[in-house]
N, C-alpha and C positions, 0 to 999 in steps of 0.2 A: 474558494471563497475570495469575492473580490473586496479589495478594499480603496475606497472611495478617494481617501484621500494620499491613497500611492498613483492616482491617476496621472502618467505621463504628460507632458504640457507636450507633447509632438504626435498623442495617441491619433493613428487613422481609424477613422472612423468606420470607416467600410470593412477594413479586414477585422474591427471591434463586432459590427454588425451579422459578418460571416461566419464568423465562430459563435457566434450567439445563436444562429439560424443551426450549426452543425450538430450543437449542444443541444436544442430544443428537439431536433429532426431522432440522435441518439439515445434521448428519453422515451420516445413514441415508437418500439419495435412496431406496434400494429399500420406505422405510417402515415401521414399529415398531409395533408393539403394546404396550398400554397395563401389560402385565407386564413388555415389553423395556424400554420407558421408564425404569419404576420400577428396574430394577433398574440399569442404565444410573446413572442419576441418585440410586439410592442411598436410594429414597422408599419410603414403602408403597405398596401398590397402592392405597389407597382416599384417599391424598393426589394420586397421580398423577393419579389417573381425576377428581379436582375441578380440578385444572390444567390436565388436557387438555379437558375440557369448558369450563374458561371460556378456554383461547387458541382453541379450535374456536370458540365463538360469537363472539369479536372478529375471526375470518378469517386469525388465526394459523397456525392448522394447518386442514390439514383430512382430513376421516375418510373411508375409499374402504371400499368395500365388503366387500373381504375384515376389515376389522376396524382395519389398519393406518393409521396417521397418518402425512403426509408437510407440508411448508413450505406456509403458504398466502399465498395474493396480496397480501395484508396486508405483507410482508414485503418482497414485490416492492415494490410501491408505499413503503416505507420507504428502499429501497438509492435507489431515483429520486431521493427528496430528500435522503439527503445527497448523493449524485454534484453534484444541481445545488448545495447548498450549500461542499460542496467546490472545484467550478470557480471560482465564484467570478462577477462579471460576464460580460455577454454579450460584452464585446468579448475576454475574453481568452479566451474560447471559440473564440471565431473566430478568433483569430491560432495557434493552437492548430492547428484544422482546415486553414487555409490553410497554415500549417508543412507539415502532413502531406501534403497534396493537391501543394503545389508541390514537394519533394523527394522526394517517395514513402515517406520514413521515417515509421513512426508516434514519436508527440511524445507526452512526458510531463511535465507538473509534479508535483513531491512538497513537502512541506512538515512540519514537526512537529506531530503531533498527539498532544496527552496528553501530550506531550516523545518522543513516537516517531518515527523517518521514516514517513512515507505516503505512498504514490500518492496525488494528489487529481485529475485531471485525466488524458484518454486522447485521444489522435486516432490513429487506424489509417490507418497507409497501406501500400500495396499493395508495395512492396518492403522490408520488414522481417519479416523471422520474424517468426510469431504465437506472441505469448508469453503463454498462457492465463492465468497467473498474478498480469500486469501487469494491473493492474483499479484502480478507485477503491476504496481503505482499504486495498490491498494494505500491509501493514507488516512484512514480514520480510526476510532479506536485504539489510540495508542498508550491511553490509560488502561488499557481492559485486557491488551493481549502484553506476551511474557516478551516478545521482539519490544513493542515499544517502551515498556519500564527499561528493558533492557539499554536502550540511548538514551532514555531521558534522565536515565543512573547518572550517566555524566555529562550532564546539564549542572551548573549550581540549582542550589534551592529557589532562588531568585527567578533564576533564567528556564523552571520546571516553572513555577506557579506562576511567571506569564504565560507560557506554552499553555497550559489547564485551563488558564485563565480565557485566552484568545480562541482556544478549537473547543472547550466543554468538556463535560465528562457524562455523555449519554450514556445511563443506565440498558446496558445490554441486555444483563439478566438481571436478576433480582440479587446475585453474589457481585453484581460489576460496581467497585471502587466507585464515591461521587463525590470524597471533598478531596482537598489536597491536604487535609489532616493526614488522612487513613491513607493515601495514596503513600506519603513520606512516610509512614510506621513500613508498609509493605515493602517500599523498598530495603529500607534498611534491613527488616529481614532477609530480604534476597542478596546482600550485601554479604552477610553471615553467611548463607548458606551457598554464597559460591555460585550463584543461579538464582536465576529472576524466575518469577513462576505465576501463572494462574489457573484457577482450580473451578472452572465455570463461568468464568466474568463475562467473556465475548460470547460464549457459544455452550448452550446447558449441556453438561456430560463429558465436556471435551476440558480437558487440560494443554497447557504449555510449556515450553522450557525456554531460557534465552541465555547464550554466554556472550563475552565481548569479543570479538575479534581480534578488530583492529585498534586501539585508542590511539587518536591523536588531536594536537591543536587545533587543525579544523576540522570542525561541527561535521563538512560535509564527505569527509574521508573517513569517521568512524564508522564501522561495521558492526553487525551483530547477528548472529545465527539462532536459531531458534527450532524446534521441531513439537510439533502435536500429535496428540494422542491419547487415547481415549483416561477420563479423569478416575477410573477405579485402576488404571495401568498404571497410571502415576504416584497414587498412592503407595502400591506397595515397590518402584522401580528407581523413585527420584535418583537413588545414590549411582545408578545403573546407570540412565539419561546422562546425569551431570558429567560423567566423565567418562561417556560417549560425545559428547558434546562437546567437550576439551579438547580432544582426540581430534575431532574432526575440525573445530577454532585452528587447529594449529597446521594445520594442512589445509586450509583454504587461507590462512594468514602467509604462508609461504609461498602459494599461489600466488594472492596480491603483488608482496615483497618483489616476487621475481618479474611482474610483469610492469612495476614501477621503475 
């Protein structure tokens, strides 16, 4: 989300225009032509066609034969390095996969980026719904799932219901939190019970969990681990989760520790 009047007084405008063409081209898996671009993005056609020509030559896009532009591998090869700079160290990569592999739950760290929640971190494991959405840079929903309550716990109250205030609170399902009333009761529950938690909010059927990692002064070095799995599991497991989840907080916090 951009915001208008954080607008750089030095913004270029061509690299503004470039990524606005890469963003449009990423939307359209089925592929754009260099008139749908333009008009998409708001451009001439004879601005568009020197934009798409020079992300074509760096392997941004790339051009199929019917005429259409679709994402090019350039792109892929970008997502790779942040994923790996997101995880962070190899060991807490591993403690990560070995979470996932020894409960069967796939395992999440999230953390602030830009002051946003994020997914940084994924291990899939084989008894949790696949939750397409949950991916590294995933940033939305951070009211709905147990990773984002779990950092915005330690936000002040102030510094939570700007957060709510500025991203929303899109009704995922019919159980997903939508004032910052009910959001602040929730927490505090989760407060008490040692573990953040939802029970449906982002995804019908699926529950979550979320411990703290790391706490610290800056917003963008706090961590938090999280793991999903299916919401009749959690009913009867929560006490199980939770201090499975400690467990593994304190061994990917030692990982961090050591790699700082």
């Amino acid at each position: 989300m951009r915001d208008p009047l954080a607008e750089p007084s030095d913004l270029i405008r061509s690299v503004s225009r470039a990524l606005r063409v890469l963003e449009s081209v990423g939307r359209a898996p089925k592929g754009l032509t260099v008139k749908q671009i333009a008009r998409r993005c708001e451009l001439t056609v004879a601005t568009t066609y020197h934009l798409v020509r020079t992300l074509a030559y760096e392997g941004y896009v790339i051009r199929r034969e019917d005429g259409t532009y679709i994402v090019g591998l350039e792109v892929a090869d970008r997502y790779r390095e942040l994923v790996t700079a997101f995880r962070g160290p190899p060991a807490v990569g591993e403690s990560l996969r070995r979470a996932a592999m020894d409960t069967g739950y796939s395992h999440y760290l999230g953390r602030f980026v830009g002051g946003q929640v994020a997914v940084t971190a994924v291990a899939e494991g084989p008894r949790s719904p696949y939750l397409e959405d949950l991916v590294p840079g995933f940033d939305e929903g951070a009211h709905a799932t147990a990773l984002g309550k779990a950092l915005l716990a330690t936000m002040t109250a102030e510094q939570r219901f700007r957060y709510l205030r500025d991203y929303g609170m899109r009704p995922f399902t019919s159980a997903t939190l939508t004032t910052s009333e009910a959001f602040e009761v929730d927490l505090a529950a989760g407060d008490r019970r040692g573990m953040q938690l939802e029970l449906g909010q982002f995804r019908q059927g699926v529950a979550c969990a979320a411990v703290l990692v790391s706490p610290d002064k800056d917003m963008e070095r706090r961590v938090v681990l999280a793991c999903a799995l299916p919401a009749g599991e959690m009913m009867t497991s929560a006490r199980v989760v939770r201090a499975k989840l400690l467990t593994v907080a304190r061994t990917i916090a030692d990982g961090l520790a050591a790699d700082s």
